[in-house]
C-alpha positions as CSV (number, residue, x, y, z in Angstrom):
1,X,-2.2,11.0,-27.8
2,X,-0.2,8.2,-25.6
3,X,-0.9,9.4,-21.3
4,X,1.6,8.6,-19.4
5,X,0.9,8.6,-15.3
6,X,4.8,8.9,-13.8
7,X,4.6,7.6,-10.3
8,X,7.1,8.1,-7.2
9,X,9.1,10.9,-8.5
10,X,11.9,11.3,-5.4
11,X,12.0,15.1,-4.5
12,X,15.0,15.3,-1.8
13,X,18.1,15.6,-3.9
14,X,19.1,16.9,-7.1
15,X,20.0,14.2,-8.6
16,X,17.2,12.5,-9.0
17,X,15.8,16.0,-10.2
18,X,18.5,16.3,-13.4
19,X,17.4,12.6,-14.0
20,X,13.8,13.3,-13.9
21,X,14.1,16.6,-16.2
22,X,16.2,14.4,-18.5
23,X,13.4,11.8,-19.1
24,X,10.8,14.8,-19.2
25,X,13.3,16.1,-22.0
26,X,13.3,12.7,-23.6
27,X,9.6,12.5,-23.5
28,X,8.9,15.8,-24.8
29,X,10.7,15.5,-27.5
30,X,7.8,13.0,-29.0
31,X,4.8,15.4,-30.3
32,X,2.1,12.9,-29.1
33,X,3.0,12.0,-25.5
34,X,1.6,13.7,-22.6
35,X,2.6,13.0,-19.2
36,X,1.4,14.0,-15.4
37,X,3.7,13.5,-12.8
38,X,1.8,12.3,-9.5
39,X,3.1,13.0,-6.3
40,X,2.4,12.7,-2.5
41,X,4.2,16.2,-1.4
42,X,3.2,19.2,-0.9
43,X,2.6,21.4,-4.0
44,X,5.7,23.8,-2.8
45,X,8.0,20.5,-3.0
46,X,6.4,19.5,-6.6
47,X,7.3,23.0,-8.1
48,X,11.1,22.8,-7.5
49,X,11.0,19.9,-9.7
50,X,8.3,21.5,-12.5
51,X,9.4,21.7,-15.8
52,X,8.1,24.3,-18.0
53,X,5.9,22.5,-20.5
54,X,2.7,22.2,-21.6
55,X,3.3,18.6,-22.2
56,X,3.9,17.5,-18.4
57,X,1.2,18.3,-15.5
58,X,2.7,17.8,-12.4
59,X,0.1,16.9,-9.4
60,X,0.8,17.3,-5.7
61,X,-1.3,15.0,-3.8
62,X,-1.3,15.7,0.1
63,X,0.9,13.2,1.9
64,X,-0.3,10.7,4.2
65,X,1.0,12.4,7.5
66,X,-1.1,10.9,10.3
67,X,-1.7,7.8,8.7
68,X,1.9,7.1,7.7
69,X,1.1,3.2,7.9
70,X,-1.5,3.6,5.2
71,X,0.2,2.0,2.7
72,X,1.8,-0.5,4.0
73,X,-1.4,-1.6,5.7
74,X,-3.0,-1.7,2.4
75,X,0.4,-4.0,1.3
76,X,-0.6,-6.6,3.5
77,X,-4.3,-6.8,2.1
78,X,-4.0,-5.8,-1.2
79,X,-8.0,-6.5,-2.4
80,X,-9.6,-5.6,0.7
81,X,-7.7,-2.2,1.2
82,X,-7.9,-1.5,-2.6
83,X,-11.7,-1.0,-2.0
84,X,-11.5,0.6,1.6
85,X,-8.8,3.1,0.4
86,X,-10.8,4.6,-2.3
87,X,-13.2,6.2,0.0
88,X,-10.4,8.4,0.9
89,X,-10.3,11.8,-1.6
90,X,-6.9,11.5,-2.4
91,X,-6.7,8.3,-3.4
92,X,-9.4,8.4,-5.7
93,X,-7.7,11.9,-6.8
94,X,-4.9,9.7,-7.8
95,X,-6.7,6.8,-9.1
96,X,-8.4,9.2,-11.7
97,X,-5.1,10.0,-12.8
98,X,-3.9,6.0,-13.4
99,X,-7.0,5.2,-14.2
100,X,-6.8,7.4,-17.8
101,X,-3.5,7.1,-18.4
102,X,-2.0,4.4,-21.1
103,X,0.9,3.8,-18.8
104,X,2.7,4.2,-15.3
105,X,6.3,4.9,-15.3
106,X,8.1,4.8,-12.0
107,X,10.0,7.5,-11.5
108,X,14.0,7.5,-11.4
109,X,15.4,7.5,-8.4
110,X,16.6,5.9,-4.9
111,X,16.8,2.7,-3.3
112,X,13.0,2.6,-2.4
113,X,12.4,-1.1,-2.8
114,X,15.5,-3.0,-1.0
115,X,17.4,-0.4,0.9
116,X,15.1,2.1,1.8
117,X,11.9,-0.5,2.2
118,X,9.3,2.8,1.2
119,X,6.3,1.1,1.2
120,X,4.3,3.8,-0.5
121,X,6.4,3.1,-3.5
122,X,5.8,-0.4,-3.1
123,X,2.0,0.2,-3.2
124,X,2.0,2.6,-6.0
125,X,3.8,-0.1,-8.3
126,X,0.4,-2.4,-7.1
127,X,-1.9,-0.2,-7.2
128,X,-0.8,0.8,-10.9
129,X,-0.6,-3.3,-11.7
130,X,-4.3,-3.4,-10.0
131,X,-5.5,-0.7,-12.4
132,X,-3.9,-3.3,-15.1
133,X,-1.9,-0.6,-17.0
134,X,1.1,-1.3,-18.7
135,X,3.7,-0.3,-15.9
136,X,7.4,0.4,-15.8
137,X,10.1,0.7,-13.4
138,X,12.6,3.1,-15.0
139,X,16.5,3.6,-14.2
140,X,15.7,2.4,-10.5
141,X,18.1,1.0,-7.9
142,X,16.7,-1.7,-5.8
143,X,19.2,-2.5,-3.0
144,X,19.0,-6.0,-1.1
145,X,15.8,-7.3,0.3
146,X,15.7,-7.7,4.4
147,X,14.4,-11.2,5.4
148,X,14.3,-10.3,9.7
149,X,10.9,-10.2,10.5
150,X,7.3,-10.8,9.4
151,X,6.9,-6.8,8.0
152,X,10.2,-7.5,6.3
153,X,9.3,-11.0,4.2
154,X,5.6,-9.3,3.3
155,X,7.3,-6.4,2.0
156,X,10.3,-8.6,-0.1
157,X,7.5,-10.9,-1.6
158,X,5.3,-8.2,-2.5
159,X,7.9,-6.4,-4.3
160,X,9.2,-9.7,-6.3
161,X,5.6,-10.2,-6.6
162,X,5.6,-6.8,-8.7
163,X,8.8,-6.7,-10.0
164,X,7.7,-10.0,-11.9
165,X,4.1,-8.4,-13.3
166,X,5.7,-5.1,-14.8
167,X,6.2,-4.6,-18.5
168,X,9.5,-2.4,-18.4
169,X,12.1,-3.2,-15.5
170,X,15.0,-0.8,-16.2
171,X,17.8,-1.0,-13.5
172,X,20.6,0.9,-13.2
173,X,23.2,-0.9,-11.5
174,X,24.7,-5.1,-12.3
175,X,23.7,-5.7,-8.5
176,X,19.6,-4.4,-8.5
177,X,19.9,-6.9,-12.1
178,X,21.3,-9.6,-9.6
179,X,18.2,-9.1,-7.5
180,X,15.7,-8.7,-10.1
181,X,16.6,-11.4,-11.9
């Protein structure tokens, strides 16, 4: 049985839910795959998404609320924080989860590495590369990389950093290729 650990799953619009119940569809349509969806939400949030399957798990993870900085603290100090941030439950809730899975799928979705500059998503992708699984970034948008200040230039060469070290780098548009590239 092949685990797949599917990271950063967007859960504001419907669009990227019809593209996530399309790859669950996809997936499930292979006997021997089983896959658990891992998200930082709140479990009334994950269940709109749900699919009805035995072959998916979906786990809500409680957000990072007061400590919104978290990970992109951890961005700037990826070995030390690694270590410091598995004294806290949830991460080591979540590690469990990468740690026994085959592979990490990013999610599709939105504009979370350029545009958007989500840092959480940016540390998911490294914390799945740290785990050294096999990762993918799947039907994703990237948007153009902001070079203003100091937080801006750490973010853009940690995420070329990663975009470099995954095994699957699936983009949906010619200009996120551009970037990639």
């Amino acid at each position: 049985m092949t685990k797949i650990a599917m990271i950063n799953q967007p859960l504001g619009n419907r669009g990227d839910q019809a593209a996530h119940r399309a790859l669950m569809w996809l997936l499930q349509q292979h006997q021997d795959i089983e896959t658990t969806v891992l998200s930082f939400a709140l479990p009334e949030a994950v269940r709109e998404f749900a699919r009805d399957t035995e072959a998916v798990t979906y786990v809500a993870i409680a957000p990072f609320r007061k400590r919104r900085g978290t990970p992109r603290r951890a961005m700037y100090l990826p070995k030390v924080s690694r270590r410091l941030l598995e004294l806290i439950p949830r991460i080591r809730e979540y590690n469990a989860v990468i740690r026994s899975s085959d592979y990490v799928l990013c999610a599709p979705g939105g504009i979370c590495m350029g545009g958007y500059r989500n840092w959480q998503h940016l540390w998911e992708l490294a914390n799945a590369l740290a785990w050294h699984k096999r990762t993918g970034i799947y039907g994703r948008s990237i948007g153009p990389f902001a070079n203003h200040s100091l937080s801006d230039r750490v973010f853009r060469r940690r995420a070329i950093e990663i975009l470099r070290h995954v095994d699957l780098l699936s983009l949906r548009d010619g200009f996120s290729q551009q970037l990639a590239a």
